[in-house]
N, C-alpha and C positions, 0 to 999 in steps of 0.2 A: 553234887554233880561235878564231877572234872570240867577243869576250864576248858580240854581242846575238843571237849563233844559240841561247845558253843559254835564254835563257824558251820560243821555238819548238819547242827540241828536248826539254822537259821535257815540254811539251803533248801531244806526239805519243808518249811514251814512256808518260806517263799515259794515254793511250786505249789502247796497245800492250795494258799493263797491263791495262785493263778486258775488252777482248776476250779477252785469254792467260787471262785468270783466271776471269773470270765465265760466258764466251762470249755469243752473242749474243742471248742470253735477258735480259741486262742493259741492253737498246737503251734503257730510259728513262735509266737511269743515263751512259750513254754520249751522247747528246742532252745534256742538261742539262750532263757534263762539258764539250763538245761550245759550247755555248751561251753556258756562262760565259768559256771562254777565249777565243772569238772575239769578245765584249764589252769583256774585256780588253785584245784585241791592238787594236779599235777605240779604244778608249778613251785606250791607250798614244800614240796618236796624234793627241790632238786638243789643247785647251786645258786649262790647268789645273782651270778649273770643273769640267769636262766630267770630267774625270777623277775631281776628287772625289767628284762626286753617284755615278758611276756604280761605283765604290769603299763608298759608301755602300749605293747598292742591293744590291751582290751581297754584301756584310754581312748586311743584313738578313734577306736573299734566304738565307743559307747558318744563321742563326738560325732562322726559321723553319721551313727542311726537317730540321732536325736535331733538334728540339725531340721528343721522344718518338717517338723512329724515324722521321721524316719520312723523307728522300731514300730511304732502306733501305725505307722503309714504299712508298712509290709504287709500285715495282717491283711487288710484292705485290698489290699494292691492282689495280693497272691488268692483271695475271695474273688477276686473280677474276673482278674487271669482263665480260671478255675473252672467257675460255673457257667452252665451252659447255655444257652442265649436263648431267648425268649420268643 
């Protein structure tokens, strides 16, 4: 197997992963998984700058959502938001 199928097939094994596991109750988590790697794969592609800043963002960006439940927290949060009241 070529080495550069490896980042591709990790991608698609990671969302396999979210759907087999969480199912499709987890759609923000799966977007967002979804969003970062196809940033990546663009980014994989371009100029060296381009790569760092955007390296940089999804840094941040993964700082951020994690920071007191963040990512895990959205799901939840956009579930309440959501549904309709009782």
């Amino acid at each position: 197997m070529p080495t550069r199928l490896v980042p591709p097939l990790l991608a698609l094994a990671g969302t396999i992963a979210i759907l087999a596991l969480a199912g499709t109750d987890a759609w923000p988590l799966l977007l967002a998984w979804t969003t970062a790697t196809a940033a990546v794969a663009l980014a994989a592609r371009t100029r060296r700058r381009t790569r760092q800043l955007t390296g940089t963002a999804l840094a941040i960006a993964c700082l951020a959502l994690t920071w007191e439940g963040g990512l895990f927290l959205l799901p939840s949060a956009i579930a309440l938001a959501t549904s309709p009241g009782e």
